[in-house]
C-alpha positions in Angstrom: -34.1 151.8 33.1 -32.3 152.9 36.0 -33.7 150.7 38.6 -33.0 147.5 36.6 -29.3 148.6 36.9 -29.5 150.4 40.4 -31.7 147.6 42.5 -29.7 144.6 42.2 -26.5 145.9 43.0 -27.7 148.3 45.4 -29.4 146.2 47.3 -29.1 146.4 51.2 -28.3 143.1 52.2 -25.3 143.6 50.3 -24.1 147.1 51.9 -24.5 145.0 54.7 -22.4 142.3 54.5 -20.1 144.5 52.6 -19.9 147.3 55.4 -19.2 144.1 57.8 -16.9 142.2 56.2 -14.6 144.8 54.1 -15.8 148.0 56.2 -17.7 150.5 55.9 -15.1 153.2 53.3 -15.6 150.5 50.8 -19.0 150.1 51.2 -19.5 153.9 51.0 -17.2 154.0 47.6 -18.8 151.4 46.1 -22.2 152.8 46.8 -21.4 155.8 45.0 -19.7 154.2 42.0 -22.6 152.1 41.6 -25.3 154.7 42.0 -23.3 156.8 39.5 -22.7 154.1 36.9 -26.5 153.0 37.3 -27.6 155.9 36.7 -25.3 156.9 33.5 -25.9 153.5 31.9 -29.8 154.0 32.6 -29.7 157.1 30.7 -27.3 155.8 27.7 -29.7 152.9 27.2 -32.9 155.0 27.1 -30.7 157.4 24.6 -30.3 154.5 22.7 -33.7 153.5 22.8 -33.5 150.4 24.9 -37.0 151.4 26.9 -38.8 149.6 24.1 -37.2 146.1 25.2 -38.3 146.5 28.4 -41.7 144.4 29.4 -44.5 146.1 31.3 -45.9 143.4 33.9 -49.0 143.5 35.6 -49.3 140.4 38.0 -53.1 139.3 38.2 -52.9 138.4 41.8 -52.7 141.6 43.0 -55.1 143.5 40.4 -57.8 143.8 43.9 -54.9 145.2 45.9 -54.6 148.1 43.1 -58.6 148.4 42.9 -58.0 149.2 46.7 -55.4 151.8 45.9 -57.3 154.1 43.3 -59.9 156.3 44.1 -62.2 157.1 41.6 -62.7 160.5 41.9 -65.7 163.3 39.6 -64.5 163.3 36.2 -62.4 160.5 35.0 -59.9 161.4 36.9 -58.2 159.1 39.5 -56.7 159.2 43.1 -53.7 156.6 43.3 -53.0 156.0 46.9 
């Protein structure tokens, strides 16, 4: 829940343009508001019970790149690379 908050508004194109353009205090104390914000809301929300409106997506293109990733290893257990 936290990175749906955190990612967008975190991203670092942004801190870029923002340490550029309105310098680089700014950019730190909005990082930090953000992060903290993200990270309260995240936790409120999954308090709340919001994880269940949250959609798990697997994108079929890349199923053979996650075949590549996981070893099967004795057992049923699994090494994900």
């Amino acid at each position: 829940m936290i990175f749906l908050f955190s990612s967008p508004i975190l991203d670092p194109t942004i801190l870029t343009l923002m340490i550029f353009s309105l310098g680089w205090k700014v950019a730190v104390f909005y990082t930090l508001i953000t992060s903290v914000l993200s990270i309260v809301i995240g936790f409120a929300l999954e308090k709340l019970g919001f994880e269940s409106a949250v959609k798990e997506v697997t994108v079929k293109e890349l199923m053979w790149l996650q075949r590549l990733l996981v070893l099967p290893l004795p057992g049923k257990r699994q090494l994900i690379l």
